[in-house]
DSSP file (Angstrom, degrees, kcal/mol; ACC not computed):
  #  RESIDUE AA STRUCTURE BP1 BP2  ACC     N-H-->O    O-->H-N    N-H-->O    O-->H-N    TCO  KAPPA ALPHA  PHI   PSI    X-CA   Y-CA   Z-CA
    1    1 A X    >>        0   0    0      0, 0.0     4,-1.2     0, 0.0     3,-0.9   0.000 360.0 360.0 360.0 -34.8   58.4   27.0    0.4
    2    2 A X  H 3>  +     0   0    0      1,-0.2     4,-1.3     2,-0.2     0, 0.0   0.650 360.0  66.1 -57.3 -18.6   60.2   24.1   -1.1
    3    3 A X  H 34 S+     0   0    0      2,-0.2    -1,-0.2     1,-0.1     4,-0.1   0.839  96.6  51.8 -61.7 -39.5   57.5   22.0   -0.5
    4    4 A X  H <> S+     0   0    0     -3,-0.9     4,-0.6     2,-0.2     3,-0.2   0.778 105.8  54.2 -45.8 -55.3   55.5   23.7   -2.8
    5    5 A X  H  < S+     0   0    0     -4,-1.2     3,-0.3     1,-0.2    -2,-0.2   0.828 103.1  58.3 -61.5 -41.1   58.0   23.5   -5.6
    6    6 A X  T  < S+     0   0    0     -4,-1.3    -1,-0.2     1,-0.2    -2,-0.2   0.640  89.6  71.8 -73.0 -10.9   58.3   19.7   -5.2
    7    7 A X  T  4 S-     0   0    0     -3,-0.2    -1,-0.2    -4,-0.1    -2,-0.2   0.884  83.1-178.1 -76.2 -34.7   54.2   18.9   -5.9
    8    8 A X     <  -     0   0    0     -4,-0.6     3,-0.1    -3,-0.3    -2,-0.1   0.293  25.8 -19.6  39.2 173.2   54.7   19.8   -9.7
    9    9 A X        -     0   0    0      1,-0.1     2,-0.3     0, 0.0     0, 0.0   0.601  64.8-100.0   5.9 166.6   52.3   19.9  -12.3
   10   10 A X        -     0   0    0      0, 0.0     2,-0.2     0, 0.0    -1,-0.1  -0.951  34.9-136.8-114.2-177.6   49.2   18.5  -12.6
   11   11 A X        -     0   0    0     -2,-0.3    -3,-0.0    -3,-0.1     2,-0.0  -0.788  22.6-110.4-112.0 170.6   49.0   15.3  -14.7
   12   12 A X        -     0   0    0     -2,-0.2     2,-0.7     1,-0.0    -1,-0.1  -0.124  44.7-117.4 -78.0-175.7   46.0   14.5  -17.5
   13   13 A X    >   -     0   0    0      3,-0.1     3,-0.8     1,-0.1    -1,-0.0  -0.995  34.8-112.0-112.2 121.0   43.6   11.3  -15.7
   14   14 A X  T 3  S+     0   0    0     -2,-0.7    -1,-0.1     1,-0.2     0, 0.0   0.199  93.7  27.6   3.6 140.5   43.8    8.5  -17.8
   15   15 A X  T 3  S+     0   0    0      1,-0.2     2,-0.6     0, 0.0    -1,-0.2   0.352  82.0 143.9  82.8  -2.2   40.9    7.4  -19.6
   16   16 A X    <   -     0   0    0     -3,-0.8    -1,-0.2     1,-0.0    -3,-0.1  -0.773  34.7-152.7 -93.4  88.4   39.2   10.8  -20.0
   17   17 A X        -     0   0    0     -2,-0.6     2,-0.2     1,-0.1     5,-0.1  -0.285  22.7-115.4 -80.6 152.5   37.1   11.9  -23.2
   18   18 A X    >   -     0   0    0      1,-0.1     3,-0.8     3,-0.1    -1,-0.1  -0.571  44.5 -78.9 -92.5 151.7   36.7   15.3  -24.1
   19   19 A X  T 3  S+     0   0    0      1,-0.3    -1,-0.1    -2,-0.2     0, 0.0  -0.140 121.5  21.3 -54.4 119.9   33.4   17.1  -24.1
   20   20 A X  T 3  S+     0   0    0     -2,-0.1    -1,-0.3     1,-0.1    -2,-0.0   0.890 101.6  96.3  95.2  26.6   31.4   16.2  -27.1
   21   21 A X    <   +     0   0    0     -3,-0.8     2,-0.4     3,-0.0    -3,-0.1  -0.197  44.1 139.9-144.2  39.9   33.5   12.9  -27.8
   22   22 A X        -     0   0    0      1,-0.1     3,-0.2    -5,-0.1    -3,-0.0  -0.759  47.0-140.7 -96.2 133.7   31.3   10.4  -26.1
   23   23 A X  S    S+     0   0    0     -2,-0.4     2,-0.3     1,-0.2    -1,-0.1   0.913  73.7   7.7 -33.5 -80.3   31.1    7.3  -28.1
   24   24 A X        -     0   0    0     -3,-0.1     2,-0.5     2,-0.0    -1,-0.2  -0.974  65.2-157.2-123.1 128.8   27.8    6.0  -28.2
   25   25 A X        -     0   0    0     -2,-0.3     2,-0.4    -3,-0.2     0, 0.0  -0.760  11.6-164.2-104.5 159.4   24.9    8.0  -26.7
   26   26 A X        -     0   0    0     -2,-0.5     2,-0.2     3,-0.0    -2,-0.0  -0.920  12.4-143.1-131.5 140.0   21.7    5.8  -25.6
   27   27 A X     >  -     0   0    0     -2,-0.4     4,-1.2     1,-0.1     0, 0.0  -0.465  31.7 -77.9-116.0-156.9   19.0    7.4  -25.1
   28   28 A X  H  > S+     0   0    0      2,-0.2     4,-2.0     1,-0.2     5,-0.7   0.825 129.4  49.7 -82.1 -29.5   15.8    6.7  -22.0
   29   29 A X  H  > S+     0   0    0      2,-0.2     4,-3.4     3,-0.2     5,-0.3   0.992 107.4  48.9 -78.7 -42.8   14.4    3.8  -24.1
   30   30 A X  H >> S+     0   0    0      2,-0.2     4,-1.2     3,-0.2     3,-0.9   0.810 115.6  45.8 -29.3 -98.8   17.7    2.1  -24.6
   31   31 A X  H 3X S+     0   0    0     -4,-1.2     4,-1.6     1,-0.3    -1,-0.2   0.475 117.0  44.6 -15.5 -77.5   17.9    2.6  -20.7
   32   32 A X  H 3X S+     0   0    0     -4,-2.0     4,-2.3     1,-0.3     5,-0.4   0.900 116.4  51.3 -39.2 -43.5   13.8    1.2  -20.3
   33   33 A X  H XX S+     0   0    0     -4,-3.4     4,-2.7    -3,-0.9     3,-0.7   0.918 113.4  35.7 -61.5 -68.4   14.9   -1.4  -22.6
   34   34 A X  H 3X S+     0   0    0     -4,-1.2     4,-1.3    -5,-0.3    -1,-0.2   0.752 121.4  54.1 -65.4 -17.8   18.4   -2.9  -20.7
   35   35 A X  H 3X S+     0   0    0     -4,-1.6     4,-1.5    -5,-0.3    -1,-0.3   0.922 106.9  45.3 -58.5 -59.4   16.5   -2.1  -17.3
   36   36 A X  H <X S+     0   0    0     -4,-2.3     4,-2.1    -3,-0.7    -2,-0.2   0.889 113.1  53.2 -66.3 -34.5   13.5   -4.3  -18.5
   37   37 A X  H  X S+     0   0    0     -4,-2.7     4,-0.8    -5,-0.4    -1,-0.2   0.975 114.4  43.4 -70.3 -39.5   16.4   -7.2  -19.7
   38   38 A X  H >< S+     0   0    0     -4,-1.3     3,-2.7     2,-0.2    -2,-0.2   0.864 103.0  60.6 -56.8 -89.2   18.0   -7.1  -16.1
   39   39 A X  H 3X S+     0   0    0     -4,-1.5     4,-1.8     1,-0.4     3,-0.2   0.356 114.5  46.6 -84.6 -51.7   14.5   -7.1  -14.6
   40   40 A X  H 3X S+     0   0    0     -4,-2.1     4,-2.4     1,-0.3    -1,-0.4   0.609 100.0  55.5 -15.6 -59.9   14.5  -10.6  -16.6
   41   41 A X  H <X S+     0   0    0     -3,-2.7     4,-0.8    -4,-0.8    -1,-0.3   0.735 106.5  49.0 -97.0 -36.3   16.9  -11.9  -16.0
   42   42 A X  H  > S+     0   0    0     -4,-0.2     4,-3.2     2,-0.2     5,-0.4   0.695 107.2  61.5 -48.7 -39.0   16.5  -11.9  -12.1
   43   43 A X  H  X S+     0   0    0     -4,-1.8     4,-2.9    -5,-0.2    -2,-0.2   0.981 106.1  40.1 -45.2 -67.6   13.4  -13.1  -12.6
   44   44 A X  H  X S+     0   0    0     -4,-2.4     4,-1.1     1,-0.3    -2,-0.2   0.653 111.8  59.0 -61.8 -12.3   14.9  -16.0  -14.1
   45   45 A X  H >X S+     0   0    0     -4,-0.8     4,-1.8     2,-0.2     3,-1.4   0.957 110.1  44.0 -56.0 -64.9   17.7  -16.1  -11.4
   46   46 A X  H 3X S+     0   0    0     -4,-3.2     4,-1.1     1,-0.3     5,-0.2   0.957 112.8  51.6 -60.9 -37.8   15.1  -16.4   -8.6
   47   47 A X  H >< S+     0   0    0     -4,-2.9     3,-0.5    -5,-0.4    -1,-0.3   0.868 108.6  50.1 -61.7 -30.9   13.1  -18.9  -10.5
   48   48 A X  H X< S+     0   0    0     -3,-1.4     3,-3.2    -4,-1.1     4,-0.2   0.993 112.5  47.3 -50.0 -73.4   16.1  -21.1  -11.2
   49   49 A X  H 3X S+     0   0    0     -4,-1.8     4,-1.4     1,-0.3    -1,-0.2   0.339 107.5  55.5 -58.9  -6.2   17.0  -21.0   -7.6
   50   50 A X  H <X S+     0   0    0     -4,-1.1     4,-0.6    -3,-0.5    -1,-0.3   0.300 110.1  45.6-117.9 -16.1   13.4  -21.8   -6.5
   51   51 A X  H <4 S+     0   0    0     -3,-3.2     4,-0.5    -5,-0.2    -2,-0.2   0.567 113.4  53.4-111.9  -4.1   13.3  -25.2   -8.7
   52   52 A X  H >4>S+     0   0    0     -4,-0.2     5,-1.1     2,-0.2     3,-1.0   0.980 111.2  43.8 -45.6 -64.5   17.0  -26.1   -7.2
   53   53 A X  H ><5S+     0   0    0     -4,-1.4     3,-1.3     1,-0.3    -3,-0.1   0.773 109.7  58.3 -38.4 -56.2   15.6  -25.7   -4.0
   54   54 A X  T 3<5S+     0   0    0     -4,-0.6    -1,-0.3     1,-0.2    -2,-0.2   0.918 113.9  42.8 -25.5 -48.9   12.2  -27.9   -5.3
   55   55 A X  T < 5S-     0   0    0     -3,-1.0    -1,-0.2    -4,-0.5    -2,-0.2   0.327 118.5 -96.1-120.0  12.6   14.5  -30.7   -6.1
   56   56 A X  T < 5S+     0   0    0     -3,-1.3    -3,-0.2     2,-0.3    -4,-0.1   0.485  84.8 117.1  96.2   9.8   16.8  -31.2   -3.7
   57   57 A X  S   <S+     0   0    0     -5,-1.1     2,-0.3    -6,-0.1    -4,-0.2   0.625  73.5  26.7-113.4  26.9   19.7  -29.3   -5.2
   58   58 A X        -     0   0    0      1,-0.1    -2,-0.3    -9,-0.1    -1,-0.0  -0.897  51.9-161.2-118.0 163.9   20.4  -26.8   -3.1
   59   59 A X        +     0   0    0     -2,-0.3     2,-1.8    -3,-0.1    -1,-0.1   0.526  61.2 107.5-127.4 -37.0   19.9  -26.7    0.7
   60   60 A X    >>  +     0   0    0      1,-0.2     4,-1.4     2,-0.1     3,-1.2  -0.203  27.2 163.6 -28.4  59.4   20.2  -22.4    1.0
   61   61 A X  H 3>  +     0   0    0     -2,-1.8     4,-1.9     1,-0.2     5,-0.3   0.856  69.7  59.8 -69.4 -31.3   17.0  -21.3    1.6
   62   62 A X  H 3> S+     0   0    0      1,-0.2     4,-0.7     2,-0.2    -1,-0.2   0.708 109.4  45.5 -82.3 -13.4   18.4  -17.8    2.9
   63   63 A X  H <> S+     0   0    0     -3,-1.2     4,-1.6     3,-0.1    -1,-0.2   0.718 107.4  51.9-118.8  23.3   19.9  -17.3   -0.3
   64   64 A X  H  X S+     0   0    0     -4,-1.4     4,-1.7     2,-0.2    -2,-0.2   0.904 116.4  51.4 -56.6 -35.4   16.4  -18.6   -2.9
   65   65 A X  H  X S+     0   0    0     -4,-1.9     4,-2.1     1,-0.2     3,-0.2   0.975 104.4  51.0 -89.3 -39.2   14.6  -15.8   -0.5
   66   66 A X  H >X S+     0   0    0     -4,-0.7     4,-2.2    -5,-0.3     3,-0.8   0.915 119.4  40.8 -39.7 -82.4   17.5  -13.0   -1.3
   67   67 A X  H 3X S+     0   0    0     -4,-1.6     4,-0.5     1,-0.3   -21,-0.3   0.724 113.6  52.4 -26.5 -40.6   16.8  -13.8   -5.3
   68   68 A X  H >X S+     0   0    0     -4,-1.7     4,-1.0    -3,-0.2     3,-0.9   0.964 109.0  41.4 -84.6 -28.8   13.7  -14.0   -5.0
   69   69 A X  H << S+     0   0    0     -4,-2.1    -2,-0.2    -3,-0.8    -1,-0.2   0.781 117.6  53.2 -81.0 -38.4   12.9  -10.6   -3.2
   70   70 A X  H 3< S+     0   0    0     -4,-2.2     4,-0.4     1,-0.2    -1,-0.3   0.708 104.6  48.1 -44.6 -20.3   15.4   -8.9   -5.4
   71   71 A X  H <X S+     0   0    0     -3,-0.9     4,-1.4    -4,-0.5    -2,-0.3   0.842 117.9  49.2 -88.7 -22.8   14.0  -10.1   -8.6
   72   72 A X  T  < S+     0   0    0     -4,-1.0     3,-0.7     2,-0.2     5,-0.1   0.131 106.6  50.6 -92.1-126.8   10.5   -8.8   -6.8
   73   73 A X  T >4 S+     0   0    0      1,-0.2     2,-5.7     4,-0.1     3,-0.7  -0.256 120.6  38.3 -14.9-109.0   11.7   -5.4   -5.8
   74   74 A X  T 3> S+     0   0    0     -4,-0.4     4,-1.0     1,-0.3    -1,-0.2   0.399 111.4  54.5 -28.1 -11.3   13.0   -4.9   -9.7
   75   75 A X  H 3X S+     0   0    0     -2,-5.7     4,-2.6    -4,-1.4    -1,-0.3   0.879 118.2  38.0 -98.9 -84.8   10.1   -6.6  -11.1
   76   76 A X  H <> S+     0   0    0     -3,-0.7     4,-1.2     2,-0.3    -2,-0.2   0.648 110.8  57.6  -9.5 -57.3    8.0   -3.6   -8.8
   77   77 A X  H >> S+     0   0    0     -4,-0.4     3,-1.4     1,-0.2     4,-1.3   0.987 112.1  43.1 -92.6 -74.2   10.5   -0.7   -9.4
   78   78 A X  H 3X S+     0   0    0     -4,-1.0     4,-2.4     1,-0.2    -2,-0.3   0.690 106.4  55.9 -46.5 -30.4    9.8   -1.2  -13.4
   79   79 A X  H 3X S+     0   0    0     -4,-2.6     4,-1.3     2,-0.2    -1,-0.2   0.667 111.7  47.2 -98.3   0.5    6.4   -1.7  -13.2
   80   80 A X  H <X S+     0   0    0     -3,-1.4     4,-0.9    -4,-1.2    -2,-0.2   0.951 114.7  45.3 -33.5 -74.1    6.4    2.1  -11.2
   81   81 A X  H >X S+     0   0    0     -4,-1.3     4,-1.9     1,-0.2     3,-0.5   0.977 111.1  49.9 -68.7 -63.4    8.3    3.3  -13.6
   82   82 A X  H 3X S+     0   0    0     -4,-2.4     4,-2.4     1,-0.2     5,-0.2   0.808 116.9  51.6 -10.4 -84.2    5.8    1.4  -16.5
   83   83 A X  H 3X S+     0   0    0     -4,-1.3     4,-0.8     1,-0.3    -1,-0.2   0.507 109.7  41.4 -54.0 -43.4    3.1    3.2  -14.4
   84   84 A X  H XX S+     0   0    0     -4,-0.9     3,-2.9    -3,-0.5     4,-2.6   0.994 112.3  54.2 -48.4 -73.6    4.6    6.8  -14.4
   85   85 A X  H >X S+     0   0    0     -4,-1.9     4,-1.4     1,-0.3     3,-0.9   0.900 114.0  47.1 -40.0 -76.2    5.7    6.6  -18.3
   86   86 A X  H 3X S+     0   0    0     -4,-2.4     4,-2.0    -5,-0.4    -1,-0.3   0.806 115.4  43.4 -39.4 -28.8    1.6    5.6  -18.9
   87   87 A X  H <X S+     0   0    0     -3,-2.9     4,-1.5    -4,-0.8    -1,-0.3   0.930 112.0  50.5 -79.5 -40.9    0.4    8.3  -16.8
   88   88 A X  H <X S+     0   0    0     -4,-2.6     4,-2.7    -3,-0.9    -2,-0.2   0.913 112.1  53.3 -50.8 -48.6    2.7   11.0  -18.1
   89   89 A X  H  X S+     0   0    0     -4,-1.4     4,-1.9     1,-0.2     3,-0.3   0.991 109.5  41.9 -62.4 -63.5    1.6    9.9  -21.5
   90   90 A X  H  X S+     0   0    0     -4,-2.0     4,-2.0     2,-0.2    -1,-0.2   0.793 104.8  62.2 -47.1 -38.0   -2.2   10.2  -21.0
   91   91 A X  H  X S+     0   0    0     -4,-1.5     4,-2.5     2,-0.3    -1,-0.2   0.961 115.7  43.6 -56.3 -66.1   -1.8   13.8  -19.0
   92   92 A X  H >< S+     0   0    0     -4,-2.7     3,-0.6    -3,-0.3    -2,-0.2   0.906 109.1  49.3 -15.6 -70.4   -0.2   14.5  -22.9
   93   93 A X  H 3< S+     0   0    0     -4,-1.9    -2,-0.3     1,-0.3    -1,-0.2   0.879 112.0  51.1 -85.8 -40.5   -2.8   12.9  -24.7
   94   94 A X  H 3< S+     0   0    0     -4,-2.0    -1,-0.3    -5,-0.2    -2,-0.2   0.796  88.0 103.7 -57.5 -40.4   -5.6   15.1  -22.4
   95   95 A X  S << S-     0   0    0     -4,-2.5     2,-0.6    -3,-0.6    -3,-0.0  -0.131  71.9-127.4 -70.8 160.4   -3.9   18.6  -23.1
   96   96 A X              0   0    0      1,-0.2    -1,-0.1     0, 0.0    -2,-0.1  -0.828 360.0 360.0-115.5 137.5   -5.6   20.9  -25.6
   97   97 A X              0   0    0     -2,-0.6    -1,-0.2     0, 0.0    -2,-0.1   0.531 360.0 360.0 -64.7 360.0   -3.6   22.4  -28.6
């Protein structure tokens, strides 16, 4: 039973906002948007790495193919997502008031 007695409290966590005290809220285009900048920005990773490789400064070929197949799976996975959003919208634009 003394064991018990020694555990105390509990303590607050650090770093922890109360409900309804969230700073900034973003909403699903913010998201689409900073999704779409990454998507970018890999692109331009893989491409970099794909004109080292061209020109004789780098020798890595295992990791241009890594870049590049990430920037295409993200490049892929937005233009899904692209693909949903468009479809959702027309299924909308077809119902009748």
């Amino acid at each position: 039973m003394n064991g018990i007695k020694q555990i105390g409290g509990l303590q607050p966590l650090p770093n922890v906002q109360k409900a309804g005290t969230q700073k900034k809220q973003t909403g699903f285009a913010d998201a689409l948007k900073h999704y779409a900048e990454g998507v970018n920005e890999e692109l331009q990773k893989a491409d970099g790495k794909m004109e080292d490789l061209a020109v004789g400064k780098t020798s890595d070929l295992h990791e241009v193919v890594l870049a590049t197949e990430k920037a295409d799976l993200s490049f892929k996975l937005l233009l899904q997502v692209r693909n949903k959003l468009l479809e959702a919208y027309q299924q909308i634009m077809r119902m009748q008031v």
